[in-house]
PDB file of N, CA, C, O and CB in Angstrom:
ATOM      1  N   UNK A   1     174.089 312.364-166.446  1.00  0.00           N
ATOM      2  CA  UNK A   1     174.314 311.174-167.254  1.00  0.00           C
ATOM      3  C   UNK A   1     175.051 311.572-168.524  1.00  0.00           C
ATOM      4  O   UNK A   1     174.701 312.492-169.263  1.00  0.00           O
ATOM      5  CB  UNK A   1     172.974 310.464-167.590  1.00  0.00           C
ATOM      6  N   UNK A   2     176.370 310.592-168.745  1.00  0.00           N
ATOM      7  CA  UNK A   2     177.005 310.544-169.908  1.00  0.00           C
ATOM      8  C   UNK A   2     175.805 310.685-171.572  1.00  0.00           C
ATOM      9  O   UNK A   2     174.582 310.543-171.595  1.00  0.00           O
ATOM     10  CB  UNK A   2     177.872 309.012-169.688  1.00  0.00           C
ATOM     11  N   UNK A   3     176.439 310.897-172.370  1.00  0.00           N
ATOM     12  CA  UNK A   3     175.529 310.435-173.417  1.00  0.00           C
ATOM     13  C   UNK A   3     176.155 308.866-173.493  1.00  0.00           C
ATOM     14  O   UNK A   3     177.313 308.542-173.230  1.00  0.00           O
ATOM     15  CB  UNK A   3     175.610 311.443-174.971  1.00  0.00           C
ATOM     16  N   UNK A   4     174.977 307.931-173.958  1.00  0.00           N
ATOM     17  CA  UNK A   4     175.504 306.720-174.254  1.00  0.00           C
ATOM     18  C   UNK A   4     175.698 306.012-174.986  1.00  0.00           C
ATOM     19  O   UNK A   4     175.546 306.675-176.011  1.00  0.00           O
ATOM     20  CB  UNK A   4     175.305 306.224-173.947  1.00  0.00           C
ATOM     21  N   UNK A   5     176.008 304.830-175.347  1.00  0.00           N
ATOM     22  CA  UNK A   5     177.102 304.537-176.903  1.00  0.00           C
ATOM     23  C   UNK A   5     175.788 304.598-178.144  1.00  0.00           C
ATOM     24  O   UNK A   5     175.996 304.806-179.339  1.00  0.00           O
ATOM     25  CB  UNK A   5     178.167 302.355-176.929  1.00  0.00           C
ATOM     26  N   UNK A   6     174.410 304.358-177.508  1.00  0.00           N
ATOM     27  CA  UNK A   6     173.574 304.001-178.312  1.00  0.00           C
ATOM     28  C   UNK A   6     172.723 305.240-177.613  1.00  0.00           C
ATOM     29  O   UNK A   6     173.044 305.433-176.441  1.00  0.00           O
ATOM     30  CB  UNK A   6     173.124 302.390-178.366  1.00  0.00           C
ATOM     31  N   UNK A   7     171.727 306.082-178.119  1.00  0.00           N
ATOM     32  CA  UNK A   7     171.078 307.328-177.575  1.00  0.00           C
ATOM     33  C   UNK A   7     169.465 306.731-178.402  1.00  0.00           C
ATOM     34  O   UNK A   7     169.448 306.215-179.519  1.00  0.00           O
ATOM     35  CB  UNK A   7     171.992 309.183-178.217  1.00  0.00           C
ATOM     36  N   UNK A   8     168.570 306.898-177.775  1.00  0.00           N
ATOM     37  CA  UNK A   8     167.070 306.637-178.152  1.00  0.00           C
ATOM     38  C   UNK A   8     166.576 308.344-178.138  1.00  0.00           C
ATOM     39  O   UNK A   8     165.512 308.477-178.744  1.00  0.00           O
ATOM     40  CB  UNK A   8     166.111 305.445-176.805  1.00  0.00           C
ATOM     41  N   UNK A   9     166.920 309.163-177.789  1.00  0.00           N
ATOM     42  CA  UNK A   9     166.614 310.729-178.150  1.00  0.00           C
ATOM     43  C   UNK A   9     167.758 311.294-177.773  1.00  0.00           C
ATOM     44  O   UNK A   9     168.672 310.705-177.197  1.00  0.00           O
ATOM     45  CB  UNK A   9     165.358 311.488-177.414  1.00  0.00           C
ATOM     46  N   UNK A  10     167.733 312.819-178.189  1.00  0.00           N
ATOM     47  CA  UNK A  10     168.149 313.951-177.650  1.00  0.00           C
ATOM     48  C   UNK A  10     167.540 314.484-176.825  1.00  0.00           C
ATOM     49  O   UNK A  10     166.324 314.294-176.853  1.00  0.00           O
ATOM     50  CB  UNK A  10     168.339 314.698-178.321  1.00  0.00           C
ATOM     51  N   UNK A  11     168.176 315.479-175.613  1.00  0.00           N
ATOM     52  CA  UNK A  11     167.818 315.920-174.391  1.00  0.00           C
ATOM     53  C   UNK A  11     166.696 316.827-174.780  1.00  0.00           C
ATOM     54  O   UNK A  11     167.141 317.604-175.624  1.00  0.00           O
ATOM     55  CB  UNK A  11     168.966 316.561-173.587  1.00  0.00           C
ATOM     56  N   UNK A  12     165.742 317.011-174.595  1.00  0.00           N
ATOM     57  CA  UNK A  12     164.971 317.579-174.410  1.00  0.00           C
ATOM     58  C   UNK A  12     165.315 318.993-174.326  1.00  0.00           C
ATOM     59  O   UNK A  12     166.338 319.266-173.698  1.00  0.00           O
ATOM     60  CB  UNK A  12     164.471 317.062-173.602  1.00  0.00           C
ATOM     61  N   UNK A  13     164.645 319.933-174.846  1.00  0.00           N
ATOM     62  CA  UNK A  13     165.232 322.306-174.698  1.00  0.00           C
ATOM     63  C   UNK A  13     164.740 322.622-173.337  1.00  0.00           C
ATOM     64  O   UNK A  13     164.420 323.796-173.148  1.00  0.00           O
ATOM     65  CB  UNK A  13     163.975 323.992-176.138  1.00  0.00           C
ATOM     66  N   UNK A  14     164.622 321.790-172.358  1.00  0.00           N
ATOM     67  CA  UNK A  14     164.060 322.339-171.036  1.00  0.00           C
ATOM     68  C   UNK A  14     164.937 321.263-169.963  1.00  0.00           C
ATOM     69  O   UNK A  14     165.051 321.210-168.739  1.00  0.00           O
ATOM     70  CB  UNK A  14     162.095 322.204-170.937  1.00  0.00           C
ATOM     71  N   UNK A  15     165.483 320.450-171.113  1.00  0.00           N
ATOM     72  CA  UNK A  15     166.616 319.217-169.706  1.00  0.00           C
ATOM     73  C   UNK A  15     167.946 319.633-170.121  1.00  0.00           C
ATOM     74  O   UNK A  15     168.210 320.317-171.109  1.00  0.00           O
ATOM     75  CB  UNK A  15     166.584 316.926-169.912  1.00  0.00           C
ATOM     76  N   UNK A  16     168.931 319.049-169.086  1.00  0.00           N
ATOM     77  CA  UNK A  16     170.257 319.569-169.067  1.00  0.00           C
ATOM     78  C   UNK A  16     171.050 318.937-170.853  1.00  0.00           C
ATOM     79  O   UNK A  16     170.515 317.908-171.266  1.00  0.00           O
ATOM     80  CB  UNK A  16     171.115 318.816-167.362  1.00  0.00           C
ATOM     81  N   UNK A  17     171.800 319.321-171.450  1.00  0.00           N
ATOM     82  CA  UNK A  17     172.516 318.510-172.588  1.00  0.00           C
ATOM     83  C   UNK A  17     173.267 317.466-172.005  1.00  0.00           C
ATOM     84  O   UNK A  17     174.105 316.898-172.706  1.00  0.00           O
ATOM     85  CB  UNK A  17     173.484 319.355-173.469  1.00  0.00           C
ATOM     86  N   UNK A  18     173.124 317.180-171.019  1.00  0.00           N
ATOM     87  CA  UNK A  18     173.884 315.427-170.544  1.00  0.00           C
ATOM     88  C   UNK A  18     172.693 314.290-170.294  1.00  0.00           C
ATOM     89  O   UNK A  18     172.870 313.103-170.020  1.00  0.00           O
ATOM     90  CB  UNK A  18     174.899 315.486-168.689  1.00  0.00           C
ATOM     91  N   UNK A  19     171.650 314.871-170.435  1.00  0.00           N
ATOM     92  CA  UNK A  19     170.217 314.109-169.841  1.00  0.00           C
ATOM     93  C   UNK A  19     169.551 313.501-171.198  1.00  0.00           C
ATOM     94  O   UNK A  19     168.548 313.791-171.851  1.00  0.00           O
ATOM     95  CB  UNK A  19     168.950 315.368-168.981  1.00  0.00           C
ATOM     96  N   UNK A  20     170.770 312.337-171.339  1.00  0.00           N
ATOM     97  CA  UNK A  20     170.702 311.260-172.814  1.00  0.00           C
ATOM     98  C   UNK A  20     169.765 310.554-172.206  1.00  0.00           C
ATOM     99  O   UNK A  20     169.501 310.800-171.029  1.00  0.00           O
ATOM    100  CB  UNK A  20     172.157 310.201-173.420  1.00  0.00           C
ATOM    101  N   UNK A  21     168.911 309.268-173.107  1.00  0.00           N
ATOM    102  CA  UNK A  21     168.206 308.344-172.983  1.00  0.00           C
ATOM    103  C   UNK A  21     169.279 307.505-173.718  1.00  0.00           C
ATOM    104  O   UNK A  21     169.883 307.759-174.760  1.00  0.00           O
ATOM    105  CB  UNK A  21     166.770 308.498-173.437  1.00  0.00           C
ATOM    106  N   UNK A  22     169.360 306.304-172.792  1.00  0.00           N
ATOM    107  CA  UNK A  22     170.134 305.221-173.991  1.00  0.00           C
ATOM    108  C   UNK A  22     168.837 304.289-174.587  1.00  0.00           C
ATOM    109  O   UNK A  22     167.736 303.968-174.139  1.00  0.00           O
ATOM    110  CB  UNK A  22     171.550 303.935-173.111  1.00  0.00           C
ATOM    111  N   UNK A  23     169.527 304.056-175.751  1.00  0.00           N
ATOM    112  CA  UNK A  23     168.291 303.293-176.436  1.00  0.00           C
ATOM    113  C   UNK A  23     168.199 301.874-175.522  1.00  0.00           C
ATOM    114  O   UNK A  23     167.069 301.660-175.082  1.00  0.00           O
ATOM    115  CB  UNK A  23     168.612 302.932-178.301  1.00  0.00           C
ATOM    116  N   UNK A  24     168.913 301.184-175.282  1.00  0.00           N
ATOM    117  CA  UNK A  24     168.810 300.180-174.366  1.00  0.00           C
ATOM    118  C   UNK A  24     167.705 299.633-173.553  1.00  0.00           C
ATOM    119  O   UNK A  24     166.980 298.659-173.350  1.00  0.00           O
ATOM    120  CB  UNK A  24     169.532 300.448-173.671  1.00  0.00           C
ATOM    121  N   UNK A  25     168.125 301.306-173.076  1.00  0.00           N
ATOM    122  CA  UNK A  25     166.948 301.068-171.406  1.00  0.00           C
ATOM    123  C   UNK A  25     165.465 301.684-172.335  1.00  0.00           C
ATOM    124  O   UNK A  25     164.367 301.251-171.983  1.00  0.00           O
ATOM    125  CB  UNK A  25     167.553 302.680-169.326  1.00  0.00           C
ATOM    126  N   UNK A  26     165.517 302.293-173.039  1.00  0.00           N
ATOM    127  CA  UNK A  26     164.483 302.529-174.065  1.00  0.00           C
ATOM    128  C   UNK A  26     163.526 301.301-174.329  1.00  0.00           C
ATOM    129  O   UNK A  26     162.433 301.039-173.827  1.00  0.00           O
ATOM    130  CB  UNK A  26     165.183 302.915-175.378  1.00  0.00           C
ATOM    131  N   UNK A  27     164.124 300.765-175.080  1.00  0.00           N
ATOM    132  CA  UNK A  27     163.563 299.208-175.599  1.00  0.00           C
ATOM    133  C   UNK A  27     162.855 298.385-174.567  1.00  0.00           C
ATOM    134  O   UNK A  27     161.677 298.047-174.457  1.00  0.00           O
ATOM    135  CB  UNK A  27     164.812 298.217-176.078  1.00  0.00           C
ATOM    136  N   UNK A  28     164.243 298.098-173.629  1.00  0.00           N
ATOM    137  CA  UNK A  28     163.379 297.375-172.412  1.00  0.00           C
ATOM    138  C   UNK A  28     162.081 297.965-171.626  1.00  0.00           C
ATOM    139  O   UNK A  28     161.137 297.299-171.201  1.00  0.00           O
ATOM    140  CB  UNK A  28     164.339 297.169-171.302  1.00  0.00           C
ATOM    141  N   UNK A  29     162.264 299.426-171.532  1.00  0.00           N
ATOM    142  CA  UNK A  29     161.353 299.945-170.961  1.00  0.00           C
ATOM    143  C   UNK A  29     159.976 299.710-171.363  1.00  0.00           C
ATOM    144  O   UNK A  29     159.143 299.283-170.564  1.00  0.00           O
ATOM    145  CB  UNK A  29     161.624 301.039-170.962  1.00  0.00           C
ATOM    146  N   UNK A  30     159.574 300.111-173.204  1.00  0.00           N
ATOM    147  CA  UNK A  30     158.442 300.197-173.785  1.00  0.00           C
ATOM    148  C   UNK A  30     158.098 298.847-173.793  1.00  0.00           C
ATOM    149  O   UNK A  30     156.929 298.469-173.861  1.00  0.00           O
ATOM    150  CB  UNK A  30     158.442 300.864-175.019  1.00  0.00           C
ATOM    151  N   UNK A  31     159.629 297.659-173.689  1.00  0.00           N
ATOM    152  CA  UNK A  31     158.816 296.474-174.006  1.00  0.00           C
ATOM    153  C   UNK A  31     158.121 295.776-172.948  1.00  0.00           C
ATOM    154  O   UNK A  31     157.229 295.007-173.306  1.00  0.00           O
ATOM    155  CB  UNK A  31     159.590 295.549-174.608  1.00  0.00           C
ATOM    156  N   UNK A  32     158.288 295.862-172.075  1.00  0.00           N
ATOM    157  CA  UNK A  32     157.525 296.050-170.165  1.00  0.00           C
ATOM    158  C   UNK A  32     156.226 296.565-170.739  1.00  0.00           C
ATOM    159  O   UNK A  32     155.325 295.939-171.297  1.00  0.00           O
ATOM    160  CB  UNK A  32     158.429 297.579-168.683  1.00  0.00           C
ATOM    161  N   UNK A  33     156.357 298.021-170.436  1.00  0.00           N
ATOM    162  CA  UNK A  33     155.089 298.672-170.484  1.00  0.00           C
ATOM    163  C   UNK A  33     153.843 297.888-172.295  1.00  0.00           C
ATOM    164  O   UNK A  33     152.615 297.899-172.385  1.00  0.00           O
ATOM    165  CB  UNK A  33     155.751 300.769-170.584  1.00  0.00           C
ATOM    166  N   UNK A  34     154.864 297.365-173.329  1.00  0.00           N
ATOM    167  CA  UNK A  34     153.919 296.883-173.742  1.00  0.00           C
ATOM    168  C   UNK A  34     153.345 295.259-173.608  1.00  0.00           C
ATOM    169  O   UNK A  34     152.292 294.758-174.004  1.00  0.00           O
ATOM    170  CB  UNK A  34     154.121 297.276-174.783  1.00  0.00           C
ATOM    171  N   UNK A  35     154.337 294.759-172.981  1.00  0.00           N
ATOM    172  CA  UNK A  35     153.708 293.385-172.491  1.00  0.00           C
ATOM    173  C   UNK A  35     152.668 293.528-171.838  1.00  0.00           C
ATOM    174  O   UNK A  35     151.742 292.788-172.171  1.00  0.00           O
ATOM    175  CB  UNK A  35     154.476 292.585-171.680  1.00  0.00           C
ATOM    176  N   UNK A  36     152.410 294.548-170.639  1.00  0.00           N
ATOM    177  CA  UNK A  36     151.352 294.904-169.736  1.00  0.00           C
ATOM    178  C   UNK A  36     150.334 295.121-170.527  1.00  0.00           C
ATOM    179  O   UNK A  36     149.245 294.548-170.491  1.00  0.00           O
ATOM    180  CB  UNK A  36     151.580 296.012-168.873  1.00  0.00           C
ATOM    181  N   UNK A  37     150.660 295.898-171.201  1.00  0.00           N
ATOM    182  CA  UNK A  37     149.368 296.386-171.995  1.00  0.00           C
ATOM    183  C   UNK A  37     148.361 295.198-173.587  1.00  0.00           C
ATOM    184  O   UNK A  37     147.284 295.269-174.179  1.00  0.00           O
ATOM    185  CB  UNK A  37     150.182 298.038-172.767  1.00  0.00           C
ATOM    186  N   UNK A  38     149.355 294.448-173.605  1.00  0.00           N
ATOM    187  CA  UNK A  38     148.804 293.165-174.686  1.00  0.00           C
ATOM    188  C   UNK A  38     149.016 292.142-173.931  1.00  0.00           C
ATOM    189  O   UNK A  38     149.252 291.155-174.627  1.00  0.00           O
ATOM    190  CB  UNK A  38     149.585 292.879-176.194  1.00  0.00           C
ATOM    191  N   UNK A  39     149.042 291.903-172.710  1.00  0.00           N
ATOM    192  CA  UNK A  39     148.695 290.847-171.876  1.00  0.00           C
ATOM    193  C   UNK A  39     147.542 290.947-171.502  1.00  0.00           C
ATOM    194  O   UNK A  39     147.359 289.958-170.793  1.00  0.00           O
ATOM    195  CB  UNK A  39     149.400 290.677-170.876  1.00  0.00           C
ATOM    196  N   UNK A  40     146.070 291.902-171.559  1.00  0.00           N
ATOM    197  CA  UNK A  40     145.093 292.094-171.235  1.00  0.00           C
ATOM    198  C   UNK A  40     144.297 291.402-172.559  1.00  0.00           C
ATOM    199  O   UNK A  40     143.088 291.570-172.396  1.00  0.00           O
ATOM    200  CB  UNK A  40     144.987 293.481-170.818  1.00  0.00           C
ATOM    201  N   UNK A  41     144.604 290.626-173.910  1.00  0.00           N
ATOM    202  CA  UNK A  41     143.988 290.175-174.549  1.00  0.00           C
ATOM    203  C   UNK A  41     145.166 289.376-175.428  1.00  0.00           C
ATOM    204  O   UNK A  41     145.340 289.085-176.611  1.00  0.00           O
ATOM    205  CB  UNK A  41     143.068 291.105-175.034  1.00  0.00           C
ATOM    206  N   UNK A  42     146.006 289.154-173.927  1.00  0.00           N
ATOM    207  CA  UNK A  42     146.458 287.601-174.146  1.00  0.00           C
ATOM    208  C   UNK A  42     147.567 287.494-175.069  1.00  0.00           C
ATOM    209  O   UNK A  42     147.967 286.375-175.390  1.00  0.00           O
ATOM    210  CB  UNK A  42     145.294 286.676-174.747  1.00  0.00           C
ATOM    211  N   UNK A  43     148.175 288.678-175.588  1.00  0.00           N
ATOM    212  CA  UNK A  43     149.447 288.802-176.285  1.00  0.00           C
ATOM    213  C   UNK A  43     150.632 289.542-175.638  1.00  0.00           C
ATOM    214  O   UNK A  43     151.412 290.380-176.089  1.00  0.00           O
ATOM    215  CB  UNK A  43     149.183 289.434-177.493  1.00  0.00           C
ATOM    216  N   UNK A  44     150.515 288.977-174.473  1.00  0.00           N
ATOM    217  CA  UNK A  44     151.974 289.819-173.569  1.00  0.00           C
ATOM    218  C   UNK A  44     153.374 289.314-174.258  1.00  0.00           C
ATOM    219  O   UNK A  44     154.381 290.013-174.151  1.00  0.00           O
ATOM    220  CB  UNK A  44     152.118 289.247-171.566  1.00  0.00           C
ATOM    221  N   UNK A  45     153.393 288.183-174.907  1.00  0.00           N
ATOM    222  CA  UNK A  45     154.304 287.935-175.427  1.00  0.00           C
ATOM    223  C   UNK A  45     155.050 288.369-176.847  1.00  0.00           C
ATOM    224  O   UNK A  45     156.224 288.120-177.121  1.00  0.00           O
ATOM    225  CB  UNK A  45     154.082 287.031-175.293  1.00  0.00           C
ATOM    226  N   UNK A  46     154.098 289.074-177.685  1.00  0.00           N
ATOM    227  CA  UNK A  46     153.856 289.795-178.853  1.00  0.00           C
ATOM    228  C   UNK A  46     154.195 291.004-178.526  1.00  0.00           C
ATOM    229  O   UNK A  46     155.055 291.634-179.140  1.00  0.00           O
ATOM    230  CB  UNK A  46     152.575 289.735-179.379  1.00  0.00           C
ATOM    231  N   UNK A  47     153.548 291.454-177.518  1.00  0.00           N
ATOM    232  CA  UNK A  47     153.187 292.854-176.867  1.00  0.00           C
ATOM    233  C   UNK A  47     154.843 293.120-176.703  1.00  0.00           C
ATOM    234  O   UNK A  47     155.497 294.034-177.206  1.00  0.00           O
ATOM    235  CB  UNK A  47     152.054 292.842-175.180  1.00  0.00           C
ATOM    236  N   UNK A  48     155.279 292.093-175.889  1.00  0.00           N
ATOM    237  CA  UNK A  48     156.703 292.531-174.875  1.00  0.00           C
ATOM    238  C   UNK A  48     157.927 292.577-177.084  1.00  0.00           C
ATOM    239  O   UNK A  48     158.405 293.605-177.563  1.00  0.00           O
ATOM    240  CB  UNK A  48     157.442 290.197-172.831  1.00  0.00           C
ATOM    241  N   UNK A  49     157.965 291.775-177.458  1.00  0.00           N
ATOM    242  CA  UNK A  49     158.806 291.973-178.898  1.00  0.00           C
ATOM    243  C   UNK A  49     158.518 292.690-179.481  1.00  0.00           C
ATOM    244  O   UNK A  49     159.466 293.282-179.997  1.00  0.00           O
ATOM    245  CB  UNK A  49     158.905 291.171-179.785  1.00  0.00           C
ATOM    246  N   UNK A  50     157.355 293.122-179.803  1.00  0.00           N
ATOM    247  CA  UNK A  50     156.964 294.744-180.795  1.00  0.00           C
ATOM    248  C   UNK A  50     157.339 296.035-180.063  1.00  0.00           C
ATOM    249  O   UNK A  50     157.461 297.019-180.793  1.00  0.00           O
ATOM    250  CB  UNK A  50     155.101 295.017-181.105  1.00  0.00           C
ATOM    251  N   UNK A  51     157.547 296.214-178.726  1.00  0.00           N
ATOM    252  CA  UNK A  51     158.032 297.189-178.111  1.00  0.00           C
ATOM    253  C   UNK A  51     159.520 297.026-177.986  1.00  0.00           C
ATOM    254  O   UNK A  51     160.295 297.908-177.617  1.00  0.00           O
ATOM    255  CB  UNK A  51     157.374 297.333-176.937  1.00  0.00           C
ATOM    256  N   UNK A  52     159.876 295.628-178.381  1.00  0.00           N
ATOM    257  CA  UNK A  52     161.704 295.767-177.909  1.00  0.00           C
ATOM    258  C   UNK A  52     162.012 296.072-179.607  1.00  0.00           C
ATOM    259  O   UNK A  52     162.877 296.927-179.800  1.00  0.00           O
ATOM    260  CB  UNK A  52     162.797 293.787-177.024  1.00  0.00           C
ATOM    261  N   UNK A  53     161.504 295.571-180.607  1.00  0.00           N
ATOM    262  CA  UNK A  53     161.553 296.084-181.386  1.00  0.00           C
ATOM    263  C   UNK A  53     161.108 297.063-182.631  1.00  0.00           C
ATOM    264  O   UNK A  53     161.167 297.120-183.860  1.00  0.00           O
ATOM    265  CB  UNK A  53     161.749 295.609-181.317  1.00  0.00           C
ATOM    266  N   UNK A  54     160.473 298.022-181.137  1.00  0.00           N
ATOM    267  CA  UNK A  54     159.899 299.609-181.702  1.00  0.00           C
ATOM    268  C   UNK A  54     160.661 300.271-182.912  1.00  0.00           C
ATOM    269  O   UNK A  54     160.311 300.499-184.070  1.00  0.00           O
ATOM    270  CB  UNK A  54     160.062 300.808-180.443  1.00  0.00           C
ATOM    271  N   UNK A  55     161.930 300.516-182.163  1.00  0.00           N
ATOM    272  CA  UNK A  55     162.978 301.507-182.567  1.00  0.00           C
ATOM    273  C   UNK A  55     164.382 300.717-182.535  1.00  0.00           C
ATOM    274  O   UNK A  55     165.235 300.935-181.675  1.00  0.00           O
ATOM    275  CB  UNK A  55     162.983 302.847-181.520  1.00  0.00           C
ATOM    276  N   UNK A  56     164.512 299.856-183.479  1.00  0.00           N
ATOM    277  CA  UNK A  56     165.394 298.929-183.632  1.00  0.00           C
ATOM    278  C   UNK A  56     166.326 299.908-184.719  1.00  0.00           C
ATOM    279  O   UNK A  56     167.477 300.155-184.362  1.00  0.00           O
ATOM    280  CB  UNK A  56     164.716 297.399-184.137  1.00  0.00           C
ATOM    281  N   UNK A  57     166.020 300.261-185.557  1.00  0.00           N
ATOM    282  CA  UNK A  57     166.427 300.846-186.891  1.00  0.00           C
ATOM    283  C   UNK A  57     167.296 302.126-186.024  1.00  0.00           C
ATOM    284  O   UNK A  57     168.386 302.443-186.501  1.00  0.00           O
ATOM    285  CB  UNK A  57     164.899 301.367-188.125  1.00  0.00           C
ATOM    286  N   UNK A  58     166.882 302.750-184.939  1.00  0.00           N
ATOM    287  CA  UNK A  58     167.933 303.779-184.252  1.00  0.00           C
ATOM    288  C   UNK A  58     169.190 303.329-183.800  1.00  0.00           C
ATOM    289  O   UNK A  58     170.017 304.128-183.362  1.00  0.00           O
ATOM    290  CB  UNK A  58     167.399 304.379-183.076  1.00  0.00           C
ATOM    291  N   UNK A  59     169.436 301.940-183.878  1.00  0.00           N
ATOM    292  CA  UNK A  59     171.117 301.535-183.898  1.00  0.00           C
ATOM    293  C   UNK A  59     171.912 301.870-185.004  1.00  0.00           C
ATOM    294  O   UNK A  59     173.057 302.299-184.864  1.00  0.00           O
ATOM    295  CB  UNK A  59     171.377 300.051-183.825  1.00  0.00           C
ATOM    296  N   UNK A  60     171.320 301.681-186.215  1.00  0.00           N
ATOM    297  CA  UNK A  60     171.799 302.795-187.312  1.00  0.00           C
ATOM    298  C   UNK A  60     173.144 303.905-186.875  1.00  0.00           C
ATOM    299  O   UNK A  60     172.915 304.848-186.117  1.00  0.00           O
ATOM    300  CB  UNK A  60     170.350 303.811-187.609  1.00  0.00           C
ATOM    301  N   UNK A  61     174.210 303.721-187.310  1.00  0.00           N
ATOM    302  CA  UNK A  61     174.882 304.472-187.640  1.00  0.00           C
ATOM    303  C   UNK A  61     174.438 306.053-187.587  1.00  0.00           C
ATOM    304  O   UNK A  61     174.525 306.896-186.694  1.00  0.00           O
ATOM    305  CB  UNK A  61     175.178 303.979-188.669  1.00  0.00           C
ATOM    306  N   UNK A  62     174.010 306.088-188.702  1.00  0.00           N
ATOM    307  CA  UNK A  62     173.576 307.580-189.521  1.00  0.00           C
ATOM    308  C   UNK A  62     172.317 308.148-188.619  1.00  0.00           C
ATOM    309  O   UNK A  62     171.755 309.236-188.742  1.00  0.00           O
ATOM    310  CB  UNK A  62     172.954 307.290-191.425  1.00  0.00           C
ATOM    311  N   UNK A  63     172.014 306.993-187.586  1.00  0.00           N
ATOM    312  CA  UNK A  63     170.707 307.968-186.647  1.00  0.00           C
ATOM    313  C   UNK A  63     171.293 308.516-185.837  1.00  0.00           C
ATOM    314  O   UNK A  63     171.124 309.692-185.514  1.00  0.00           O
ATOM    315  CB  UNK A  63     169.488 307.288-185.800  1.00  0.00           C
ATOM    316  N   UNK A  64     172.338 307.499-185.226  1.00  0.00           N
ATOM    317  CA  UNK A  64     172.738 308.084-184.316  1.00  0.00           C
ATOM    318  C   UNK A  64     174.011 309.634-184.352  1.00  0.00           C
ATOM    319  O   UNK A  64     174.449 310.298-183.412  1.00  0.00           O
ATOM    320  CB  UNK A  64     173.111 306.894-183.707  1.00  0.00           C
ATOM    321  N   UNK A  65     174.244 309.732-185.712  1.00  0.00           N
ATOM    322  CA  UNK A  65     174.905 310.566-185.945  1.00  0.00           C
ATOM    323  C   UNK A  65     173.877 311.920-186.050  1.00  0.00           C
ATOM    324  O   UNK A  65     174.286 313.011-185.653  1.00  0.00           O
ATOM    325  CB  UNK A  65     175.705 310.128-187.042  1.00  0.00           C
ATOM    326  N   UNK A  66     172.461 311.756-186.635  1.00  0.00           N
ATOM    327  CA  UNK A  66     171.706 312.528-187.279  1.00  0.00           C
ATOM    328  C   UNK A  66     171.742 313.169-185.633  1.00  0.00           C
ATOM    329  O   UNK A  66     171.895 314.380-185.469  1.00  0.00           O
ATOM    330  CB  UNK A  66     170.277 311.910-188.236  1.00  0.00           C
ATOM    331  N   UNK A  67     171.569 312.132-184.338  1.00  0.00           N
ATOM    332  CA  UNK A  67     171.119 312.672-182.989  1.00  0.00           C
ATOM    333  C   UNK A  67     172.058 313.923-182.292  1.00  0.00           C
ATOM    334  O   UNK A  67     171.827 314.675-181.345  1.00  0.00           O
ATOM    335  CB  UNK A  67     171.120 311.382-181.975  1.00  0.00           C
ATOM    336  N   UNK A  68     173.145 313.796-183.147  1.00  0.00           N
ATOM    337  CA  UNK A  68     174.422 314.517-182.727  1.00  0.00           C
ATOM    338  C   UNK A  68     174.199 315.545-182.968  1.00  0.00           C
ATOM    339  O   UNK A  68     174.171 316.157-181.901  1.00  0.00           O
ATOM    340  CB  UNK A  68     175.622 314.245-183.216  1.00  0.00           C
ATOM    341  N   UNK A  69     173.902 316.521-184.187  1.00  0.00           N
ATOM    342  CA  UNK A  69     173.378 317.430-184.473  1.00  0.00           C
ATOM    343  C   UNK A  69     172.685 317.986-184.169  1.00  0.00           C
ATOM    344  O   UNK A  69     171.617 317.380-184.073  1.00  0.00           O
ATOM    345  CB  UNK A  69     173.201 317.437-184.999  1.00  0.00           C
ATOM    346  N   UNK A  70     172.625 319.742-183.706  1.00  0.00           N
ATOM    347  CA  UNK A  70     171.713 320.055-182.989  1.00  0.00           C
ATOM    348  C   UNK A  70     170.640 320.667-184.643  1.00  0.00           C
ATOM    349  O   UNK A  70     170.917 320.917-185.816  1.00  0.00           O
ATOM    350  CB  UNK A  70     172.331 321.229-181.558  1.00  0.00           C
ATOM    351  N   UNK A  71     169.598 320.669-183.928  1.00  0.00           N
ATOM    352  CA  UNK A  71     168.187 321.045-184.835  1.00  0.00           C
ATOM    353  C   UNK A  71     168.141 322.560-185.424  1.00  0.00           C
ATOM    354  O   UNK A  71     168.418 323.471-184.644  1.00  0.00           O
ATOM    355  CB  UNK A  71     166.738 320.899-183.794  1.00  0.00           C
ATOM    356  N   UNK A  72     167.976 322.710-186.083  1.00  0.00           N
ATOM    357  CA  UNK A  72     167.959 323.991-186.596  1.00  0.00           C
ATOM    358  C   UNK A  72     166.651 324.565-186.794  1.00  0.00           C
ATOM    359  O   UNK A  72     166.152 323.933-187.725  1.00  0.00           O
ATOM    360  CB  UNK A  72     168.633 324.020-187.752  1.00  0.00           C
ATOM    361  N   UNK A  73     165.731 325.566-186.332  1.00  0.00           N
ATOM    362  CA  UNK A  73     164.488 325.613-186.462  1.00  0.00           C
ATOM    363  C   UNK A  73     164.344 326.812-187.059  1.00  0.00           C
ATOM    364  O   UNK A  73     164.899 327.814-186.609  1.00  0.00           O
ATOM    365  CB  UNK A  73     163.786 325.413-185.349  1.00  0.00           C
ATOM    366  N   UNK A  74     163.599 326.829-188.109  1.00  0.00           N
ATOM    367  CA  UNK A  74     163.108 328.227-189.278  1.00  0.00           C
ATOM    368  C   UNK A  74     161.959 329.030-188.847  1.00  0.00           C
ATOM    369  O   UNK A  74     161.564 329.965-189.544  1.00  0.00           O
ATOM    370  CB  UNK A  74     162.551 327.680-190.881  1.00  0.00           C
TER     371      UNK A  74
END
C-alpha cells in the first residue's frame, strides 16, 4: 500500500515502510467498532461520532508532516 493523502500512523519497526494506515479508513473503522460498543447502553449514535471524530485534528497539515519524519530515539 501507497502511503495515503491523509495517514492516521506511521508503519510500524516490524511492518514494511509502505504499510500506511489512511486516516479515512481509520475513522470509519473506530467509528463502527464504537457504535457497537455504546449501543449496549443506548448511545450507538454518540458512540459511532466520537469515534469518527477521535482523531480529527490529524488532518492538520503539520501532523501530517510531523508523520513524515522518521523518529529519532535517544
Amino acid at each position: 500500500m501507497t502511503r495515503p493523502e491523509f495517514a492516521a500512523h506511521t508503519p510500524s519497526d516490524d511492518r514494511p515502510d509502505d504499510d500506511w494506515h489512511g486516516l479515512k479508513e481509520h475513522l470509519e473503522s473506530v467509528a463502527k467498532a464504537a457504535q457497537t460498543m455504546a449501543g449496549k447502553f443506548q448511545a450507538d449514535r454518540l458512540g459511532y461520532y466520537a469515534g469518527l471524530w477521535h482523531d480529527l485534528g490529524k488532518y492538520n497539515p503539520k501532523f501530517q508532516e510531523f508523520l513524515q519524519k522518521p523518529m529519532k530515539l535517544s
